[in-house]
C-alpha positions in Angstrom: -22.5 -7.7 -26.5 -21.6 -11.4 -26.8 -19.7 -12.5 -23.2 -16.8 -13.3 -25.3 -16.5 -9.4 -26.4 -17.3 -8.6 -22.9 -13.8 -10.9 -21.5 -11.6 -9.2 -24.0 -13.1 -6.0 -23.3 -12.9 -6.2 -19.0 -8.9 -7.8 -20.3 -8.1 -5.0 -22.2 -9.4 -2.5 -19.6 -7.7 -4.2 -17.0 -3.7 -4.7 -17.8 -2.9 -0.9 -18.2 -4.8 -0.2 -15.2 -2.4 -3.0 -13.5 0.9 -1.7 -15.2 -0.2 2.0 -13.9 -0.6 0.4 -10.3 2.8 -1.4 -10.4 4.3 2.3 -11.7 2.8 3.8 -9.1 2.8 2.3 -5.8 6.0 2.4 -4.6 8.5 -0.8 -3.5 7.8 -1.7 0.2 10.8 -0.3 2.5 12.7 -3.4 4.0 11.7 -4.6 7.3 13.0 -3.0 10.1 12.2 -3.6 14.1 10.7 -1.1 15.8 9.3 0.1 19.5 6.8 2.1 18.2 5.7 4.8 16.3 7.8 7.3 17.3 10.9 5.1 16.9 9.5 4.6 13.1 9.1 8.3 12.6 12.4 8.8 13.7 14.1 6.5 11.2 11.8 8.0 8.1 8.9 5.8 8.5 5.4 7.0 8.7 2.8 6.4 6.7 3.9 2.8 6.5 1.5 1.0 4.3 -0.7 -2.1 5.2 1.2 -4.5 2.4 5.2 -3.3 4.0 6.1 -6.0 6.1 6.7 -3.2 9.0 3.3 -2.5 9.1 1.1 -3.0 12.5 -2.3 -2.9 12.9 -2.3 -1.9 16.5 0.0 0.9 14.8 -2.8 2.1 12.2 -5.2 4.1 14.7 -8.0 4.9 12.4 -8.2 1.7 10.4 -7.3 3.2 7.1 -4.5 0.8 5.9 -1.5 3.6 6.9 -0.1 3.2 10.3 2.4 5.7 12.0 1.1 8.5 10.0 2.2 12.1 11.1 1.0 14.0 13.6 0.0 18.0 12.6 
């Protein structure tokens, strides 16, 4: 396959991918102060994801991009 076939072929695979991501992933939740994670929980946010501007990294214990997740 010529490389220009391969461009329009990685373009044309790539938008709808990028429109399904923007459907998907919701907006981030406006930035609010917080103590801690229990203080977050209480107010509705856990699971606050690494691009939300209320996200910590000190909050996300296991490194996975999610800090203040819920405890089971």
């Amino acid at each position: 396959m010529p490389p220009s076939e391969q461009a329009n072929l990685v373009r044309d695979t790539v938008a709808p991918v990028n429109e399904v991501v923007a459907l998907v992933r919701p907006e981030p939740r406006p930035f609010r102060r917080f103590s801690g994670c229990n203080d977050a929980r209480a107010a509705g946010y856990e699971n606050i994801r690494s691009d939300e501007p209320n996200y910590r990294a000190d909050w996300d214990g296991d490194g996975d991009g999610l800090a203040c997740e819920p405890h089971y």
